[in-house]
Structures are given as structure tokens and as C-alpha cells.
N, CA, C and O of each residue as an XYZ file, in Angstrom:
252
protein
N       7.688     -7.824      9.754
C       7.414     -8.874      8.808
C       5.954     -8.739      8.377
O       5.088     -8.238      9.094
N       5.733     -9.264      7.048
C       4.397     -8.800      6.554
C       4.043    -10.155      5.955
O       4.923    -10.970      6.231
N       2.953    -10.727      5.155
C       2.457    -11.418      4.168
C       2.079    -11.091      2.796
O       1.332    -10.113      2.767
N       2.284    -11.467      1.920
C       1.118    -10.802      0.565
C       0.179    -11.073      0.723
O      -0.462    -11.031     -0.327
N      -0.520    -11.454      1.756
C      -1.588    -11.452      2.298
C      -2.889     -9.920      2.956
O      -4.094     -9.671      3.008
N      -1.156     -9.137      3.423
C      -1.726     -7.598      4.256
C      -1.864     -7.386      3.241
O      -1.609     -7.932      2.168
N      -2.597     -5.951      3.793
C      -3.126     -4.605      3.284
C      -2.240     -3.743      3.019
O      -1.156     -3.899      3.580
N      -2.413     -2.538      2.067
C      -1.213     -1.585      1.788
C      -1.459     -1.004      3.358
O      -0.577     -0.636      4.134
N      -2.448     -1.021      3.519
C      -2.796     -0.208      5.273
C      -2.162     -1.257      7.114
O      -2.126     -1.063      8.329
N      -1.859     -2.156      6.248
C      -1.797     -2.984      7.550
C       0.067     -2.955      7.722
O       0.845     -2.904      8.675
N       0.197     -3.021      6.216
C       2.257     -2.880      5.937
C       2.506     -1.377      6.364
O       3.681     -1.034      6.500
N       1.685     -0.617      6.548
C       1.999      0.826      6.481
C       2.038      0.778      8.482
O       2.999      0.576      9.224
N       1.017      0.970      8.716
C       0.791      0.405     10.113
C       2.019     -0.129     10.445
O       2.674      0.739     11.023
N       2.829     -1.507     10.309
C       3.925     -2.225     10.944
C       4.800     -1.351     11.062
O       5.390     -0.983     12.078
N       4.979     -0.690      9.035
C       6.577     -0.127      9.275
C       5.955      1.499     10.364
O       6.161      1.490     11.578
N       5.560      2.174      9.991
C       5.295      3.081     11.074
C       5.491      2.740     12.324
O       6.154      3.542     12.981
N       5.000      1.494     13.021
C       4.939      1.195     14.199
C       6.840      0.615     14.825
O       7.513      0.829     15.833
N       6.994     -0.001     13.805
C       8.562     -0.599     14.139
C       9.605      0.323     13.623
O      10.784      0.047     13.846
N       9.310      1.327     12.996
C      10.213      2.530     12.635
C      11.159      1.583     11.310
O      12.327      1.889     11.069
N      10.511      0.546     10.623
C      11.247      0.268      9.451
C      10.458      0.549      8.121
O       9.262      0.468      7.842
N      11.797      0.980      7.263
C      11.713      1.409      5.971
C      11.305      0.317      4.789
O      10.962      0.562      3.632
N      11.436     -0.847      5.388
C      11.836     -2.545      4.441
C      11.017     -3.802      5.568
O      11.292     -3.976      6.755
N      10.244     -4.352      4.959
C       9.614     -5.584      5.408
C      10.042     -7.274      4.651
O      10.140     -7.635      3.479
N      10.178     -7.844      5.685
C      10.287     -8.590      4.530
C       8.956     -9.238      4.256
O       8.088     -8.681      4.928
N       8.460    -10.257      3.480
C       7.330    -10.843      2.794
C       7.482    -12.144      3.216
O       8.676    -12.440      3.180
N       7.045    -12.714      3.459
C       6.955    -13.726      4.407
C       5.493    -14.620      3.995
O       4.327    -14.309      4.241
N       6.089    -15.958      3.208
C       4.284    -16.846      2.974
C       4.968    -18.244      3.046
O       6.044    -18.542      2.528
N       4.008    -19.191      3.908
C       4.315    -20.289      4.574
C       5.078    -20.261      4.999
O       5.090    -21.327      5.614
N       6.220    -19.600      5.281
C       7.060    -19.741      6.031
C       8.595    -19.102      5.827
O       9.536    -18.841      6.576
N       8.320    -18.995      4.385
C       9.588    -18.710      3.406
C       8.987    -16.963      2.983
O       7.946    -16.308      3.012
N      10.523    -16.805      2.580
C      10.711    -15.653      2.430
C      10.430    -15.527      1.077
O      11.309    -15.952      0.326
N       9.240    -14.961      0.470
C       8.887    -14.386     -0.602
C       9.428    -12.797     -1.528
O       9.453    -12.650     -2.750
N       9.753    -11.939     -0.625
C      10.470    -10.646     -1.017
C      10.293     -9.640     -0.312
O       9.899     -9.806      0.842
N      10.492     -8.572     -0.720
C      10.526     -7.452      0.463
C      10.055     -6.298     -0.299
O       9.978     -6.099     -1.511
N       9.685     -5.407      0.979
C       8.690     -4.212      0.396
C       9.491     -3.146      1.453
O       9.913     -3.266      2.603
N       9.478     -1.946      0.376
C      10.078     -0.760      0.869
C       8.844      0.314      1.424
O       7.640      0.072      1.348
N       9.453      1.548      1.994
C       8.250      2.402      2.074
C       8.166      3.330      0.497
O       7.287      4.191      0.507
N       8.714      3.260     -0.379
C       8.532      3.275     -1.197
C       7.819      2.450     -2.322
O       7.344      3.031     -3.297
N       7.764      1.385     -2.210
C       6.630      0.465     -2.968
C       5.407      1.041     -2.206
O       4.496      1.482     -2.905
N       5.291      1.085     -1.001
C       4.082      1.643     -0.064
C       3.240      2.548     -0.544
O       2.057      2.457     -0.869
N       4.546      4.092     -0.553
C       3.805      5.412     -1.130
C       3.762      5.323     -2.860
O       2.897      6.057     -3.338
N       4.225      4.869     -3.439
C       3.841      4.456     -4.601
C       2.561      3.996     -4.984
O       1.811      4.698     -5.663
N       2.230      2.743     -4.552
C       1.180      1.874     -4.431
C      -0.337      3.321     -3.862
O      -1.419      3.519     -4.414
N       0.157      3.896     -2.848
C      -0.771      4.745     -2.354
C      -0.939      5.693     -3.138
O      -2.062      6.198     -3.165
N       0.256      6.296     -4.127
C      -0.076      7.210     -4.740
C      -1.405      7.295     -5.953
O      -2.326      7.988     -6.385
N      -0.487      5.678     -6.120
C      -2.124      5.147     -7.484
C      -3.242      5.353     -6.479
O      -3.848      6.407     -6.670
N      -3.620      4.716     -5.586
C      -4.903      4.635     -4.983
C      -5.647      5.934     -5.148
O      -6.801      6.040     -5.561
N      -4.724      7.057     -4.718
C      -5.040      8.459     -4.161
C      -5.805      9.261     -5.793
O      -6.879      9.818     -6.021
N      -4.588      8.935     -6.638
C      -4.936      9.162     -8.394
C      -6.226      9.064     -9.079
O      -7.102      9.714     -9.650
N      -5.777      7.613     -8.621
C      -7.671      6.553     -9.108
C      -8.768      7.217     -8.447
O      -9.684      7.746     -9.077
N      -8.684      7.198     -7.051
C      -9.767      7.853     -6.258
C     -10.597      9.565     -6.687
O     -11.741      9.947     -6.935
N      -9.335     10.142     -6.588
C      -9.614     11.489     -7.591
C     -10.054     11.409     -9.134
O     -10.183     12.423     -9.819
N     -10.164     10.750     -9.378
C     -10.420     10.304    -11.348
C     -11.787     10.235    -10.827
O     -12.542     11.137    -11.189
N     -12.236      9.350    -10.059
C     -13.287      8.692     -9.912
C     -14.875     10.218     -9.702
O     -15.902     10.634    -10.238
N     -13.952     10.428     -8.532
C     -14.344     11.798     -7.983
C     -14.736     12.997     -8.780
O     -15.826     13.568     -8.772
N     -13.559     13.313     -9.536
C     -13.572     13.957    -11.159
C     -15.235     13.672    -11.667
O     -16.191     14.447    -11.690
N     -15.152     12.584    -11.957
C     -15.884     12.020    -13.006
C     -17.310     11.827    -12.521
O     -18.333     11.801    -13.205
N     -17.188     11.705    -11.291
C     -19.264     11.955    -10.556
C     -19.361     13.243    -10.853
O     -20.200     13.689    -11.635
N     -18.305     14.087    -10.103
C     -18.714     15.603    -10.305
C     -18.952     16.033    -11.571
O     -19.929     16.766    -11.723
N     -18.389     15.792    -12.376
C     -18.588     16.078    -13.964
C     -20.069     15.664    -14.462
O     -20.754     16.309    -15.256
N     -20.372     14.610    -13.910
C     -21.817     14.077    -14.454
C     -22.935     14.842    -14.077
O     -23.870     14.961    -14.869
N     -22.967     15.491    -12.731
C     -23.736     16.061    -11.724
C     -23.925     17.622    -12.123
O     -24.576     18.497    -11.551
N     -23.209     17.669    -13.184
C     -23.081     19.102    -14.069
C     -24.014     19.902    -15.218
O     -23.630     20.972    -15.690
């Protein structure tokens, strides 16, 4: 079980740790929705994208 509260790192952590693929979302008490490990590596993939753009783009300046 997670919050929209966690981290993409803290949901990644659970399901790794509990060997599940699906969390559910969980705020006050009620069930808000559920997250796959696919919303996960998705979500990470942007991060990874953005991060390299970023990276790209110092190095380019430094040129």
C-alpha cells in the first residue's frame, strides 16, 4: 500500500520489497487508485530523459 503522498522511489522500494506489480493508493483512509510497475518505469523513464536533456545541455554550453 502506498499514498500520493510517496516518492516514485519509496513505491518502487515497497513493490520490490513485497514482490508486487500493483499498489493500491491509499489517502485518509480511502482508496484513491492504484499504481502499476509500469506507471513506475514510465514515470522513471521521463525522469531519466529530462535528466539527460539537462546534462546534454551543460555539456553543450561548456563547448
Amino acid at each position: 500500500m502506498c499514498s500520493s503522498q510517496d516518492t516514485i522511489r519509496e513505491v518502487m522500494a515497497e513493490m520490490t520489497g513485497s514482490r508486487n506489480r500493483h499498489l493500491p493508493v491509499v489517502d485518509g483512509g480511502a482508496l484513491a487508485g492504484l499504481i502499476s510497475i509500469g506507471d513506475v518505469v514510465k514515470h522513471r523513464l521521463e525522469e531519466l530523459e529530462l535528466e539527460a536533456l539537462v546534462l546534454r545541455d551543460a555539456a553543450l554550453r561548456h563547448l
